[in-house]
C-alpha positions as CSV (number, residue, x, y, z in Angstrom):
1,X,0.0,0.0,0.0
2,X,1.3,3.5,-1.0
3,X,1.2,5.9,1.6
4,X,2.6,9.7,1.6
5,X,5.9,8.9,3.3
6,X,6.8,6.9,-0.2
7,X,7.4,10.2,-2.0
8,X,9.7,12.6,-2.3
9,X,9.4,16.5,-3.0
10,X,11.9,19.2,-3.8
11,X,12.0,22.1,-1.1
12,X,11.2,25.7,-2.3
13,X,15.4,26.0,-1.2
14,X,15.8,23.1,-3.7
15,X,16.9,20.9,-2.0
16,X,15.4,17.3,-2.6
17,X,13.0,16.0,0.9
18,X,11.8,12.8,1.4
19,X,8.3,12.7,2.9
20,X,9.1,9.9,5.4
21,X,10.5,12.5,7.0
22,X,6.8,13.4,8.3
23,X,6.2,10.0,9.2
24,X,4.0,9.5,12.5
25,X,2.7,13.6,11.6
26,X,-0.9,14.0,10.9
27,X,-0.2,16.6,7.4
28,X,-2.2,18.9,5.7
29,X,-1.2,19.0,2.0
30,X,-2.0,21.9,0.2
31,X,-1.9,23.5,-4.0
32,X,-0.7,27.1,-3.0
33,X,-0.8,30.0,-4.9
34,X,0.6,33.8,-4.4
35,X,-2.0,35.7,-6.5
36,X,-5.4,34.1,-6.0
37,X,-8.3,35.0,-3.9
38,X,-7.7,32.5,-1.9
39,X,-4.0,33.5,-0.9
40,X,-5.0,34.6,2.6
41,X,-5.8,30.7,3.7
42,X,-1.9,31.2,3.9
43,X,-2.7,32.8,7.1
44,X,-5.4,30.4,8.3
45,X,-2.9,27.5,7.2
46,X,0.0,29.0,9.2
47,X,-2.6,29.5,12.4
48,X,-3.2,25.5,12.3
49,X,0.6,24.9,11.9
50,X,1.3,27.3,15.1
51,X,-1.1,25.4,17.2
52,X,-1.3,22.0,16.4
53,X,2.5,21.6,15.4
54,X,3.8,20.5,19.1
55,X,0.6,18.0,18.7
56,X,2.7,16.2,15.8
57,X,0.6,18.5,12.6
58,X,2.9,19.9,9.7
59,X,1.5,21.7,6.6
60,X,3.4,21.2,3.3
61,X,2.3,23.7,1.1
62,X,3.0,23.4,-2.9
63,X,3.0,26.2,-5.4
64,X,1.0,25.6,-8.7
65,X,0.7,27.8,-11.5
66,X,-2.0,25.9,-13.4
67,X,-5.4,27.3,-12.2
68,X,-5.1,31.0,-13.7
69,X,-1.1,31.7,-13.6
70,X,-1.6,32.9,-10.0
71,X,1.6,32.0,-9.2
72,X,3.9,33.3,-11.8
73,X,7.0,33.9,-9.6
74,X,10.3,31.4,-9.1
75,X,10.5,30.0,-5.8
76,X,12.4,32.5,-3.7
77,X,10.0,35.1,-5.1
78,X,6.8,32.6,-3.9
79,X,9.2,31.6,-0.1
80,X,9.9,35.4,0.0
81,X,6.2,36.7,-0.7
82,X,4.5,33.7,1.9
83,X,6.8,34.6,4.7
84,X,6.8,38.4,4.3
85,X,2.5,38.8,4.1
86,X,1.5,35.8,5.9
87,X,4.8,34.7,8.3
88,X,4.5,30.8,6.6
89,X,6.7,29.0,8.4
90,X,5.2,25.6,7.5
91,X,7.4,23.4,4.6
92,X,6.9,24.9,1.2
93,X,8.1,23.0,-2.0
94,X,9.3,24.1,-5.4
95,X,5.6,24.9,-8.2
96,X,5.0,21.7,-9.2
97,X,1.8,21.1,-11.9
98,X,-1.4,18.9,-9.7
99,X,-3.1,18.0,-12.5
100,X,-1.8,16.8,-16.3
101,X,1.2,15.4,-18.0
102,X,3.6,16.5,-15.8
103,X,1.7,16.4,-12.5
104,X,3.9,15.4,-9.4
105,X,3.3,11.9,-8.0
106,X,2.5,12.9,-4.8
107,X,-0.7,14.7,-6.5
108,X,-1.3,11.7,-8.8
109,X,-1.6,9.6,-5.4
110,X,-3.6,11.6,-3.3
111,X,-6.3,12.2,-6.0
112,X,-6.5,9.0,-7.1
113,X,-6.6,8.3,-2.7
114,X,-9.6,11.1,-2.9
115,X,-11.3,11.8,-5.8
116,X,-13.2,15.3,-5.6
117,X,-16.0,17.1,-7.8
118,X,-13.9,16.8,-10.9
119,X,-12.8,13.0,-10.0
120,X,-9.5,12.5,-10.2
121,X,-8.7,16.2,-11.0
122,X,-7.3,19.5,-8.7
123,X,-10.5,22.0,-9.1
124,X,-8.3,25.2,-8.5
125,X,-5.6,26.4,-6.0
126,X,-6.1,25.2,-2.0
127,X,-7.2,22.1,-2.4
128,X,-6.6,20.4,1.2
129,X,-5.4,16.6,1.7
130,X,-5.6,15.1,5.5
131,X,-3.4,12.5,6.4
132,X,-3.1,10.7,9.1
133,X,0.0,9.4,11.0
134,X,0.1,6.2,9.4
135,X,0.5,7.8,5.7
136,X,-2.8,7.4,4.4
137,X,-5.3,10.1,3.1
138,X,-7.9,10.8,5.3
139,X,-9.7,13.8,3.9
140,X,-10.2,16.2,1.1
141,X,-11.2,19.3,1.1
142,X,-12.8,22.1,-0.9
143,X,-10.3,25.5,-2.1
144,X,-13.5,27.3,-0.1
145,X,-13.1,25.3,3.1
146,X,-11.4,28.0,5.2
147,X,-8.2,26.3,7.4
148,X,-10.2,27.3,11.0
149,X,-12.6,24.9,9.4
150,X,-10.7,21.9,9.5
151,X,-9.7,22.1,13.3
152,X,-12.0,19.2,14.6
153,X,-10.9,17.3,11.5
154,X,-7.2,17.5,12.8
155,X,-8.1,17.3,16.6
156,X,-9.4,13.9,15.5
157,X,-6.7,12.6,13.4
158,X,-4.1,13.8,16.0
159,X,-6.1,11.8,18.9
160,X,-6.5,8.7,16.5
């Protein structure tokens, strides 16, 4: 069985991360983006990684550029612009494409784990993954589900 600490990502420093490094974390994956409506779940996200992060919760946010090319910039100009307006702290990785050709595995994985309106398809930036400590996705969620929203969600997986 596949499971999220099989993959690996490349950080937003470049530097290649294997995901077992999260192993025994509950995670939030996320599809970020610098220039969408959505950009100020940034601050939500980094709220959720602040207080549930000595709990064993770690948010791994990934830039996309494929819903509307809100996220034009390289990825100091993405690190630089998350930290400065929204203090992210929380592991970001190089832009990566969620949906198509060239999609990353991880992405091919966790839709395939949680199909959502569109199937097997990324709707649009902040599209949410829960996983729980063992590797396996537990929940998707909506680029309208605010972060504050999913608080019980990770209460519960933390406590599993």
């Amino acid at each position: 069985m596949t499971v999220l600490h099989d993959f690996k990502a490349t950080a937003i420093d470049g530097k290649e991360v294997s995901l077992a490094d999260h192993a025994g974390d509950v995670v939030l994956v996320v599809n970020t983006a610098s220039q969408c409506g959505y950009t100020p779940q940034l601050g939500g996200l980094e709220k959720l990684y602040e207080t549930y992060r000595s709990q064993g919760l770690t948010v791994l946010g990934f830039p996309c550029n494929q819903f509307g090319g809100q996220d034009p910039g390289s990825d100091d100009e993405i690190g630089a612009f998350c930290q400065k307006n929204y203090g992210v702290t929380f592991p970001m990785f190089s832009k990566i494409d969620v949906n198509g050709s060239d999609e990353h595995p991880l992405y091919t994985w966790l839709k395939s784990e949680k199909g959502g309106l569109l199937g097997k398809k990324i709707k649009w930036n902040f599209t949410k993954f829960l996983v729980a400590r063992d590797g396996s996705v537990i929940g998707r969620y909506s680029p309208t589900t605010d972060p504050a929203d999913l608080a019980a969600d990770i209460e519960k997986a933390l406590a599993a």
